[in-house]
C-alpha positions in Angstrom: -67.2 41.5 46.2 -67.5 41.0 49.7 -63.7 39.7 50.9 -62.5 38.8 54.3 -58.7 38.5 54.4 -56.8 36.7 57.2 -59.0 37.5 59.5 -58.7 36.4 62.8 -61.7 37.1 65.5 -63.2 36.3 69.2 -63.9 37.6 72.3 -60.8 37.6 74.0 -57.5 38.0 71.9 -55.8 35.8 73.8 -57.8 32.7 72.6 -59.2 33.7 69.4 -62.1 31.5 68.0 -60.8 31.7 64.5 -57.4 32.3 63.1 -56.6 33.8 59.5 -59.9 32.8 58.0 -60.1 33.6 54.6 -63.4 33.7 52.7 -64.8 35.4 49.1 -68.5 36.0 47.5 -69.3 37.6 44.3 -72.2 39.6 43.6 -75.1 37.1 42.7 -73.0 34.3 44.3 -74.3 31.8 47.0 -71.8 30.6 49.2 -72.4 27.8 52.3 -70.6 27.8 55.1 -70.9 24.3 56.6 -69.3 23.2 60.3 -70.2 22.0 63.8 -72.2 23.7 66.7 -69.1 26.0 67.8 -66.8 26.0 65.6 -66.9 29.6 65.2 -69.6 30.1 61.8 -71.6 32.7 64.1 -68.7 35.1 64.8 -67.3 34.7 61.3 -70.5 35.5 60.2 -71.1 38.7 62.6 -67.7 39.8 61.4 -69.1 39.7 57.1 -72.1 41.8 58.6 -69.7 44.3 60.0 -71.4 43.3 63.5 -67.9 42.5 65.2 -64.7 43.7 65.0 -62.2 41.2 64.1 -58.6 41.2 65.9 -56.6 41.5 62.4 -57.2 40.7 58.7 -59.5 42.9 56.2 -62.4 43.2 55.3 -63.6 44.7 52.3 -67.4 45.4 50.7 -67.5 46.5 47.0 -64.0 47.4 46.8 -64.0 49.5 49.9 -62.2 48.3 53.1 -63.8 48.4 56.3 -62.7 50.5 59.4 -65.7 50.6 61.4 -68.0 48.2 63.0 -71.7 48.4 63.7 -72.7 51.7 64.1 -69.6 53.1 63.3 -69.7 51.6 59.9 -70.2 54.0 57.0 -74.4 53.3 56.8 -73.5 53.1 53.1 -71.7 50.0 54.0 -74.6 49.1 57.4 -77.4 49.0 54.5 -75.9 47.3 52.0 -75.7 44.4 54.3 -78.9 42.3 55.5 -78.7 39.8 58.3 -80.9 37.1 60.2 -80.1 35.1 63.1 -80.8 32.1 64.1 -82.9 33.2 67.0 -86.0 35.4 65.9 -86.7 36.0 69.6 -83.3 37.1 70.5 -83.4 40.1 67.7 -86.7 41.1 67.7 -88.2 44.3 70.0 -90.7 42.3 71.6 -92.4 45.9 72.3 -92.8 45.9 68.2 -95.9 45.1 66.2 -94.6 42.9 63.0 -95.2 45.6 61.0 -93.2 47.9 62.8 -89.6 45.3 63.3 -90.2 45.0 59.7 -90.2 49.0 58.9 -87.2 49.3 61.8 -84.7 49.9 59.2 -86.8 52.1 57.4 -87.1 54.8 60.3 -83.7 54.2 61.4 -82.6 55.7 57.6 -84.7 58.4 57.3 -87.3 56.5 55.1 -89.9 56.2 56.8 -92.9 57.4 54.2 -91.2 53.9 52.3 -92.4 51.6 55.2 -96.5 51.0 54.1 -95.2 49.4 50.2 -92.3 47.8 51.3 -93.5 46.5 54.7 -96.7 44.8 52.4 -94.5 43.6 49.5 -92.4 41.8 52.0 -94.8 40.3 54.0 -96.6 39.1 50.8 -92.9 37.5 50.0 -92.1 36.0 52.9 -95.8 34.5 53.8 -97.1 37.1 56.3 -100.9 37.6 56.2 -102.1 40.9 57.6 -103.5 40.0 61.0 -100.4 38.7 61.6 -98.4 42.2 61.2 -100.4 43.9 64.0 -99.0 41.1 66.4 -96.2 41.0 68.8 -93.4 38.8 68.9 -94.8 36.9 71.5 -98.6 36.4 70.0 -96.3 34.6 67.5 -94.7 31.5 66.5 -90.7 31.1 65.9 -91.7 30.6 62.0 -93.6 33.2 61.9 -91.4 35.4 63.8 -88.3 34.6 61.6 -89.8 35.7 58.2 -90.4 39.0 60.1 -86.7 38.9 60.7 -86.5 38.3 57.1 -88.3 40.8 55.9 -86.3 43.3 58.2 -83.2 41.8 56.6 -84.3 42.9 52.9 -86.3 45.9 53.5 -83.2 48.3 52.8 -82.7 46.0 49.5 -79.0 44.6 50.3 -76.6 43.5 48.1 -75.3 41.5 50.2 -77.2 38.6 52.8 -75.7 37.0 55.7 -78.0 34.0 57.1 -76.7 32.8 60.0 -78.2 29.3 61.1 -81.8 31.3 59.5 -83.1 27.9 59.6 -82.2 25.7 61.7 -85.2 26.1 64.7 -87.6 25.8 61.9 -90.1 23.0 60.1 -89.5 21.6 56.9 -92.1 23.9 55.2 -91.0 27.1 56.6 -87.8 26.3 55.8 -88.7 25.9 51.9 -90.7 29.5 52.1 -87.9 31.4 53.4 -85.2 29.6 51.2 -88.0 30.5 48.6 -88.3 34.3 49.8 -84.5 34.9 49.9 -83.7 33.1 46.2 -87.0 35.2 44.8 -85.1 38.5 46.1 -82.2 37.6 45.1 -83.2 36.6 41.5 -84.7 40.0 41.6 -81.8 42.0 43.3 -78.6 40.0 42.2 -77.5 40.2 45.8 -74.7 37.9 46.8 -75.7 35.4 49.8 -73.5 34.1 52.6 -75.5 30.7 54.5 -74.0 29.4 57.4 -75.1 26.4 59.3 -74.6 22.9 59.8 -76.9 20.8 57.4 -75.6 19.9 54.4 -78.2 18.7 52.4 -80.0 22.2 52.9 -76.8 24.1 51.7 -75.8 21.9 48.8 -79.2 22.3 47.5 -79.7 26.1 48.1 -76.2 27.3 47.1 -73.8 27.4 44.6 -70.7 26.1 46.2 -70.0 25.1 50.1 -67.3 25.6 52.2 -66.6 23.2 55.0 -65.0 24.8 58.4 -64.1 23.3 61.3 -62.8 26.6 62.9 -59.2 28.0 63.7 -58.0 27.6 60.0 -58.8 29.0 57.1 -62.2 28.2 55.3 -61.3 28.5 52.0 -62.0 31.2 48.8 
């Protein structure tokens, strides 16, 4: 399971973004988290991926309870998490080939010799030819970019996914391949997904419940 428990969060404990937010996803589960621009999805999300320290609740990842955040997060926990933003340009090393943001991970761990298979089974799955991995992020488009952000997210093979807004600078089509790419892996992987955004047809259709959030309450379990 991956639990948050009264979790309250921002940037500045005096005027927290959220409040005892309390939210639940099983392994294999698909879960929506549906609000406005600014009602706090992002940081709620960044706190599930163990990318921000909340101000007080729990949070707890296959039974274990969380005391550390980012790198100080057992990489046990790190790499059992996967996460794309909703701004490819904002996450990727623009000094990085495609091939190389994809294998980031990969060297970061220790598993480098891994990279060549799973860099070329990933960018078969998420639509990347192979002229296109020897690119930079700026000798590509957005679309493009982001299923290079989503091939990062899954090379370590997570259990868990957190997509924050994955699709919302995107077209139509690109939209279907990556919804495509992350359901294939998950299919595959039985890993649970957490989809925030603001489009509700998208999440009704790609998950198995939704959870509405307006901020500063609690979302729901």
């Amino acid at each position: 399971m991956l639990e948050l428990d009264a979790v309250t969060a921002g940037y500045d404990r005096r005027a927290p973004v959220f409040r005892a937010a309390s939210l639940t996803l099983a392994p294999g589960e698909s879960v929506g988290l549906l609000g406005p621009s600014g009602c706090g999805k992002s940081t709620l999300a960044r706190v599930a991926a163990l990318l921000h320290r909340p101000d007080a609740g729990r949070v707890t990842v296959d039974g274990e309870p969380v005391h550390g955040w980012r790198h100080r997060a057992p990489r046990r926990l790190r790499t059992a998490i996967g996460v794309v933003f909703q701004q490819p340009r904002l996450s990727a090393d623009p000094r990085l080939t495609l091939h190389d943001l994809i294998a980031e991970p990969l060297r970061a761990t220790g598993r480098r010799t891994e990279a060549p298979e799973r860099v070329a089974a990933l960018a078969a799955a998420t639509g990347l030819t192979g002229d296109l991995l020897t690119r930079r992020p700026h000798e590509v488009s957005d679309g493009q970019l982001q299923r290079a952000c989503l091939a990062r997210a899954l090379v370590l093979r997570p259990r868990w996914l957190v997509c924050d807004e994955m699709t919302a600078m995107l077209d139509a089509s690109t939209t279907a391949a990556l919804v495509a790419a992350v359901e294939e892996y998950r299919a595959e992987h039985g890993a649970g997904l957490l989809a925030v955004g603001h489009d509700r047809v998208l999440l009704e259709r790609w998950c198995d419940r939704t959870v509405e959030w307006a901020g500063c309450a609690e979302p729901g379990t």
